[in-house]
DSSP file (Angstrom, degrees, kcal/mol; ACC not computed):
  #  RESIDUE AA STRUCTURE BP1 BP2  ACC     N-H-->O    O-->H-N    N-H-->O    O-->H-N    TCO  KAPPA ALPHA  PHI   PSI    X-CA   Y-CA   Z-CA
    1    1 A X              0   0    0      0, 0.0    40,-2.3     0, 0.0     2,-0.3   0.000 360.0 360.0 360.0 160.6  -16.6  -45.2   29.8
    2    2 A X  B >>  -A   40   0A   0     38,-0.2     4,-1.8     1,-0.1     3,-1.5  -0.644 360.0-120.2 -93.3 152.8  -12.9  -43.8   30.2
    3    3 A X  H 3> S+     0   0    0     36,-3.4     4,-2.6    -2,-0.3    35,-0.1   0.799 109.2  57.3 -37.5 -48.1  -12.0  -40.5   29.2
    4    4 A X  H 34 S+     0   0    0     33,-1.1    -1,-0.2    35,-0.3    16,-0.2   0.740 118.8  35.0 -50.7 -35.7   -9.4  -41.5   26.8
    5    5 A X  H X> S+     0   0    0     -3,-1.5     3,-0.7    32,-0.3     4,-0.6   0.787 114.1  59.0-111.3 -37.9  -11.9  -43.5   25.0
    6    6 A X  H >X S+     0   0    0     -4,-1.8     3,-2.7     1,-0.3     4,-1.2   0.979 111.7  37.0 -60.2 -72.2  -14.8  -41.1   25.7
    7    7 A X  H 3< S+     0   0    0     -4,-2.6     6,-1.9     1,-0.3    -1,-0.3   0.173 108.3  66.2 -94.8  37.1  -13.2  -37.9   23.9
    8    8 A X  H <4 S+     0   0    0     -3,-0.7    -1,-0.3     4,-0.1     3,-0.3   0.540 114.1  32.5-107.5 -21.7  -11.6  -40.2   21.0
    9    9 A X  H << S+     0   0    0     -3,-2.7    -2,-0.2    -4,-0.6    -3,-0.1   0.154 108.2  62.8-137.8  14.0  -15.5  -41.0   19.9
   10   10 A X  S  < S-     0   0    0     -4,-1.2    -1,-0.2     3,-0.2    -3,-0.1  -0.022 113.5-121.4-109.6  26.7  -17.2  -37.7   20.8
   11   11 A X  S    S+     0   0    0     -3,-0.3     3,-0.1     1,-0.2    -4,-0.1   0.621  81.5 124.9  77.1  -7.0  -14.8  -36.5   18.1
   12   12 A X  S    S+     0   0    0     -6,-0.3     2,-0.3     1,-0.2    -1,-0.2   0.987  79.8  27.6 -51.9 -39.1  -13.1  -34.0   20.8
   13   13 A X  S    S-     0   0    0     -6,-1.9    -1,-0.2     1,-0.2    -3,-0.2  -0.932  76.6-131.2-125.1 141.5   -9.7  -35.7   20.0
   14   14 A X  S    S+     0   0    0     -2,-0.3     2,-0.2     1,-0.2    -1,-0.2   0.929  83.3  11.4 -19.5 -98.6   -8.2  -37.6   17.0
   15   15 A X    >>  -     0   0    0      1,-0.1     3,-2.6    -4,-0.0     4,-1.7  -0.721  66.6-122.9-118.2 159.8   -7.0  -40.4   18.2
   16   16 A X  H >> S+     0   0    0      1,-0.3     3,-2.8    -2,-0.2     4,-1.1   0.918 113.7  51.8 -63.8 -87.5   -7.1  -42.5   21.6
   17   17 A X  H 3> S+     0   0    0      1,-0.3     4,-1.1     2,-0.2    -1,-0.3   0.603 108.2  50.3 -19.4 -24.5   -3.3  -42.3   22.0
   18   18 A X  H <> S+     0   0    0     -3,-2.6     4,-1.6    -2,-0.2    -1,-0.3   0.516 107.8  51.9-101.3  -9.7   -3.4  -38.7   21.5
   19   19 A X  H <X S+     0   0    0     -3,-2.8     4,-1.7    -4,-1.7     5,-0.4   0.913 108.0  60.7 -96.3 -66.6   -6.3  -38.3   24.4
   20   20 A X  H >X S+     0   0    0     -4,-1.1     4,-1.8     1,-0.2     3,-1.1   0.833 105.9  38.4 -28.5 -74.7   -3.9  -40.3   26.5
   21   21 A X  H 3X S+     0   0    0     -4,-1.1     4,-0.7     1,-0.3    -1,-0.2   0.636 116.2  53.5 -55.5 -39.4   -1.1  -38.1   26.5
   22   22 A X  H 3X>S+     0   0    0     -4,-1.6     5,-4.5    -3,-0.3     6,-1.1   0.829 109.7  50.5 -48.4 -39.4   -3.4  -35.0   26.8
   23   23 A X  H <<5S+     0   0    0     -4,-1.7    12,-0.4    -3,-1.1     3,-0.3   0.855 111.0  48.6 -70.3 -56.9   -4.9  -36.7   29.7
   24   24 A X  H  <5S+     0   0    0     -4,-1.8    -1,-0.2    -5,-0.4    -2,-0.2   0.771 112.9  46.8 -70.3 -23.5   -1.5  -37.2   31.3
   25   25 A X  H  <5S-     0   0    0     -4,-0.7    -2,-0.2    -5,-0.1    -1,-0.2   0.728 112.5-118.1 -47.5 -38.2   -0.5  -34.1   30.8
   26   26 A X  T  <5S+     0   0    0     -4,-1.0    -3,-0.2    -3,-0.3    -2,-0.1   0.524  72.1 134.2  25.1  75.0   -3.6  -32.4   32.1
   27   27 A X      < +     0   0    0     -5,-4.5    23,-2.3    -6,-0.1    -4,-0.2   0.613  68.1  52.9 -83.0 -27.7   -4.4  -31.0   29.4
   28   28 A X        -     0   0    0     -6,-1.1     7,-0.2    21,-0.2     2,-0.2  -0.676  61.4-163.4 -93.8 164.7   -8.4  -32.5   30.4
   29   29 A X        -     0   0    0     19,-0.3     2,-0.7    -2,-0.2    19,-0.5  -0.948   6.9-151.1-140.4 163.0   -9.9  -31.9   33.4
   30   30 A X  B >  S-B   33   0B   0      3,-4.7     3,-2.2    -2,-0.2    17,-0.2  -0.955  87.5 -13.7-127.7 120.3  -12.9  -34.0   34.4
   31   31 A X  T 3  S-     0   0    0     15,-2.2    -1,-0.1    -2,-0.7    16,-0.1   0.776 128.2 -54.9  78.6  -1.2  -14.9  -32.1   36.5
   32   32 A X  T 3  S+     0   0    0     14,-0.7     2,-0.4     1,-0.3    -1,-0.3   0.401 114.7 111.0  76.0   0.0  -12.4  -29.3   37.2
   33   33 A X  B <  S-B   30   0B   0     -3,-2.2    -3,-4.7     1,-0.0    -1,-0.3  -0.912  79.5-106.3-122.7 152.7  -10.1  -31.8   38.2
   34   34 A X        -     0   0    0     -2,-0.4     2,-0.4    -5,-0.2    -5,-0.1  -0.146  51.9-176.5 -63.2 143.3   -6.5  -33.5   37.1
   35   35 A X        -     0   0    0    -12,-0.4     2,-0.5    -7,-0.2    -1,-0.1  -0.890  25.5-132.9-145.8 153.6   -7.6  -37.2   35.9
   36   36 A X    >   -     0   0    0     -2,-0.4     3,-1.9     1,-0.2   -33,-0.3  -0.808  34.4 -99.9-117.1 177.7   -6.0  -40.0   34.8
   37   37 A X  T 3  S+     0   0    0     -2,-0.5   -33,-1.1     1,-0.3   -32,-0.3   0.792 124.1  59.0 -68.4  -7.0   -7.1  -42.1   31.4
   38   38 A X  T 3  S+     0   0    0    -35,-0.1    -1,-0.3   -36,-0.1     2,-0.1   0.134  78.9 129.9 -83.2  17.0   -8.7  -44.5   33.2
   39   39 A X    <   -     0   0    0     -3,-1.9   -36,-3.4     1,-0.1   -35,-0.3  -0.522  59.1-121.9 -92.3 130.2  -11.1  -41.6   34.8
   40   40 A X  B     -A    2   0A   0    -38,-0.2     2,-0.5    -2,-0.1   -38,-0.2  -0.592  22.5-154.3 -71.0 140.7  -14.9  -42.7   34.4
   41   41 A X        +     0   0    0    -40,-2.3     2,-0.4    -2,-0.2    22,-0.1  -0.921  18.9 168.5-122.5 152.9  -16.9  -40.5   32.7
   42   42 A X    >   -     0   0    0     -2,-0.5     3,-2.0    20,-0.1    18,-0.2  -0.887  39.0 -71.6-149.2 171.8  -20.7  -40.2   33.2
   43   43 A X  T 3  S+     0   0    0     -2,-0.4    18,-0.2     1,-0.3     3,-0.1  -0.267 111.9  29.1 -75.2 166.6  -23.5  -38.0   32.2
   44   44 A X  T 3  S+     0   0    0     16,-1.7    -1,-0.3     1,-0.3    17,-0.1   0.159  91.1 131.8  83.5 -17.5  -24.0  -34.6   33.5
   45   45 A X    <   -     0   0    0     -3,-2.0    15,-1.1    14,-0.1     2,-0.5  -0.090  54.6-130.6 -83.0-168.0  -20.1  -34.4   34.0
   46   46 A X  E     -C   59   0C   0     13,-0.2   -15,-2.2    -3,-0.1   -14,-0.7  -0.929  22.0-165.2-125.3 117.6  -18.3  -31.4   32.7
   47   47 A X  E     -C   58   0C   0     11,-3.5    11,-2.6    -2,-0.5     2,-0.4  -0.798   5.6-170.1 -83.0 128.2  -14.9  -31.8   30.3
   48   48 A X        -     0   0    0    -19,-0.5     2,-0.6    -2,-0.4   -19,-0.3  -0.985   2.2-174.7-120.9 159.3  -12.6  -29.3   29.6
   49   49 A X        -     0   0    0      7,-0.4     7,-1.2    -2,-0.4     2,-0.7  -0.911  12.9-148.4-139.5 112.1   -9.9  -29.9   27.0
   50   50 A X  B     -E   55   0D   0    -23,-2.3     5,-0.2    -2,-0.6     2,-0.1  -0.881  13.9-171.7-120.3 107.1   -6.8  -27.1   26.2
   51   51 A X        -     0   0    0      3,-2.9    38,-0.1    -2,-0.7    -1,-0.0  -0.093  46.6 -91.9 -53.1 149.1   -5.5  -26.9   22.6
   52   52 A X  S    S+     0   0    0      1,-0.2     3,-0.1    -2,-0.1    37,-0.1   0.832 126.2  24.6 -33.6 -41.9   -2.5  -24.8   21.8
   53   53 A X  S    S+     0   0    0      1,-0.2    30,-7.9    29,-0.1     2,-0.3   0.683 123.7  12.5-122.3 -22.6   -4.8  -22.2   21.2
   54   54 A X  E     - F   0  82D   0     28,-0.3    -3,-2.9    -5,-0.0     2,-0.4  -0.966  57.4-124.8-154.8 171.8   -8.3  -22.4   23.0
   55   55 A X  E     -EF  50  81D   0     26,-7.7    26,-2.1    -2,-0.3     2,-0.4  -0.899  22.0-154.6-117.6 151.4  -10.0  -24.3   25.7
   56   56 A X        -     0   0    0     -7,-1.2     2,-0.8    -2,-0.4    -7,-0.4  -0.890   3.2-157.8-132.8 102.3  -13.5  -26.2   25.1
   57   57 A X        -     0   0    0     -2,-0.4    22,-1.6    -9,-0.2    21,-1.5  -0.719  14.0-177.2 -82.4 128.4  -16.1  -27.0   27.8
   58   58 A X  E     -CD  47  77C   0    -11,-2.6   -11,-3.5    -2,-0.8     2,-0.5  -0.966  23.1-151.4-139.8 152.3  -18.4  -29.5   27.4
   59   59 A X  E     -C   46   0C   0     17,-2.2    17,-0.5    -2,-0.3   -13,-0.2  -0.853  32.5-111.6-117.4 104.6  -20.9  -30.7   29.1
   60   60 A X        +     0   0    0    -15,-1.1   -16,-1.7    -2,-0.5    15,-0.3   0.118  28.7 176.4 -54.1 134.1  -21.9  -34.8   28.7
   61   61 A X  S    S-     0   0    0     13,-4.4     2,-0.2     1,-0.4    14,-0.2   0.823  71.1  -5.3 -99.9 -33.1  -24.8  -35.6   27.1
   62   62 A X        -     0   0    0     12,-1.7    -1,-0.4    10,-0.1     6,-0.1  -0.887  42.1-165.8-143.4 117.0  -24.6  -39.3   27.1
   63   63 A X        +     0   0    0     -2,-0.2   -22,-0.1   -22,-0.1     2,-0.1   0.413  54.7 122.8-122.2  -5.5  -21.7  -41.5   28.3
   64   64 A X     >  -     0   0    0      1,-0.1     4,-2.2    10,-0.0    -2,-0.1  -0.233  52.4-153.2 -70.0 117.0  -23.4  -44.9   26.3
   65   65 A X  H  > S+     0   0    0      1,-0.2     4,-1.6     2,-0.2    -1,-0.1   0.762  90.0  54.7 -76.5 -14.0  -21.0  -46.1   24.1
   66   66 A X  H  4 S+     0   0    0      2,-0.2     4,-0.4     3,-0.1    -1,-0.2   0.869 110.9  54.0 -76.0 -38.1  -23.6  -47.8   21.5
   67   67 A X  H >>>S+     0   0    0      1,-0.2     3,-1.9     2,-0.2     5,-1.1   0.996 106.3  45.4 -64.3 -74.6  -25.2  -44.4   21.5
   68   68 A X  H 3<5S+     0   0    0     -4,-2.2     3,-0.3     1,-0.3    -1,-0.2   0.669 110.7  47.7 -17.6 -49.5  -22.5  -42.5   20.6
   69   69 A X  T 3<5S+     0   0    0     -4,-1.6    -1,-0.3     1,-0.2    -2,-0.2   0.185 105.4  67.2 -86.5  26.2  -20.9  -44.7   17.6
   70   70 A X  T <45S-     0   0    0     -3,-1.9    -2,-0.2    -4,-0.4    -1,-0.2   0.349 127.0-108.2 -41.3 -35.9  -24.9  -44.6   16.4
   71   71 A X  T  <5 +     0   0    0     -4,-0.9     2,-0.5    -3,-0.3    -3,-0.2   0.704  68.1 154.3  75.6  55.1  -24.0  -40.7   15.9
   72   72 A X      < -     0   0    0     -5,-1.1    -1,-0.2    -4,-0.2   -10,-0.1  -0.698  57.5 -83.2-111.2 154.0  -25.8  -39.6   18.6
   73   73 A X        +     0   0    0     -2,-0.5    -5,-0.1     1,-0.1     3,-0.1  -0.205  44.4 176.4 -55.8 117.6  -24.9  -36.4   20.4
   74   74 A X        +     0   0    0      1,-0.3   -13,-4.4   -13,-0.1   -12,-1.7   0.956  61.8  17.0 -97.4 -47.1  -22.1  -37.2   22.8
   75   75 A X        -     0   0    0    -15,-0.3     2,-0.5   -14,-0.2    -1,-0.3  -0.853  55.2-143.0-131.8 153.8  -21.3  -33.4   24.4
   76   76 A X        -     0   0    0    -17,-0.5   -17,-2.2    -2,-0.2     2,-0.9  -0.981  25.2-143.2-134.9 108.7  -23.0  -30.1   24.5
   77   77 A X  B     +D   58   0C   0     -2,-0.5   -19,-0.3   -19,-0.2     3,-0.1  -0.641  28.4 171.3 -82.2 121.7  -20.1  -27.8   24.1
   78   78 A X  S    S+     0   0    0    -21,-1.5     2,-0.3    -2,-0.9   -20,-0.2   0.336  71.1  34.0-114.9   9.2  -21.2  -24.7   26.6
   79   79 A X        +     0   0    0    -22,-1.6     2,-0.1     2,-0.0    -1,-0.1  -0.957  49.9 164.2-143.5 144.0  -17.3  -22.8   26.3
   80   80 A X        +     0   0    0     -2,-0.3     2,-0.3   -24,-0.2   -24,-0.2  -0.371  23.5 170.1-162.2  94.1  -15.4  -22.8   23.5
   81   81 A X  E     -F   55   0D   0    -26,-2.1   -26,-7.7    -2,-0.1     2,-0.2  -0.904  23.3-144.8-142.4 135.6  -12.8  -19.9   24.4
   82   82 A X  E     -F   54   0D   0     -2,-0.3     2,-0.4   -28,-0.2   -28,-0.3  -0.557  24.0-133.3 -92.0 158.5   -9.3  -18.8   22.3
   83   83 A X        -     0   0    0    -30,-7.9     6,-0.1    -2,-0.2    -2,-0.0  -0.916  13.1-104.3-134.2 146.4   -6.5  -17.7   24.3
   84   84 A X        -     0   0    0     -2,-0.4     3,-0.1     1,-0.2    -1,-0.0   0.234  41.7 -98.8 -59.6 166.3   -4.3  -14.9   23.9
   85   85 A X  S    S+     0   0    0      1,-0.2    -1,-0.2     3,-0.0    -2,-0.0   0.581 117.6  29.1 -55.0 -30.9   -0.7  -15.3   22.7
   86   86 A X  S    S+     0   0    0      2,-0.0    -1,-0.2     0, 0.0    -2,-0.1   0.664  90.0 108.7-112.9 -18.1    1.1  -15.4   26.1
   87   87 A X        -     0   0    0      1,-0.1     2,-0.5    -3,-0.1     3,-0.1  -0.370  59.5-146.0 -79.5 144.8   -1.7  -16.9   28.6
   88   88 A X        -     0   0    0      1,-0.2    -1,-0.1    -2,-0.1    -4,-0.1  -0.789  23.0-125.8-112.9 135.9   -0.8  -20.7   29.8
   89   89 A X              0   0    0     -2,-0.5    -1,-0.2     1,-0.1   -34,-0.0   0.959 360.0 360.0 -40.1 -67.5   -4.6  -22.6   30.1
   90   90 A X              0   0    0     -3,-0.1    -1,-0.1   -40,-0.1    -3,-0.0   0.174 360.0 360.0-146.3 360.0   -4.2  -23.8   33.5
């Protein structure tokens, strides 16, 4: 599934337009690495996603898109870390 689409229905991100732009920013990383929205995502990988204010690692539990809108557990968040006032994510 692509990333964009991926962290729009594991709830990471609002909306799919807004997971684009993040994406392009690179504001994700897939893997530790710069991605674009068309970036596969598969189980086992590792996401990380930087808000304004904190970064969140997650770790994919499932990448099946019938599983997921089922409400089944998409990511197993293993970081979820705020960051000081002056420090730039990445």
């Amino acid at each position: 599934m692509r990333i964009d689409k991926f962290l729009k229905l594991s709830r990471l991100v609002k909306r799919r337009a807004v997971a684009c732009e993040m994406v392009d920013v690179g504001a994700v990383r897939l893997n530790g690495r710069k991605v674009k929205p068309s970036a596969e995502v598969r189980d086992s990988d590792v996401i990380e996603v930087a808000y304004p204010k904190r970064i969140i690692r997650a770790e994919v539990i499932t990448a099946d898109e019938r599983t997921i809108k089922r409400g089944g557990a998409s990511v197993r968040v293993t970081e979820d870390r705020r960051l000081a006032e002056d420090e730039i994510p990445w």
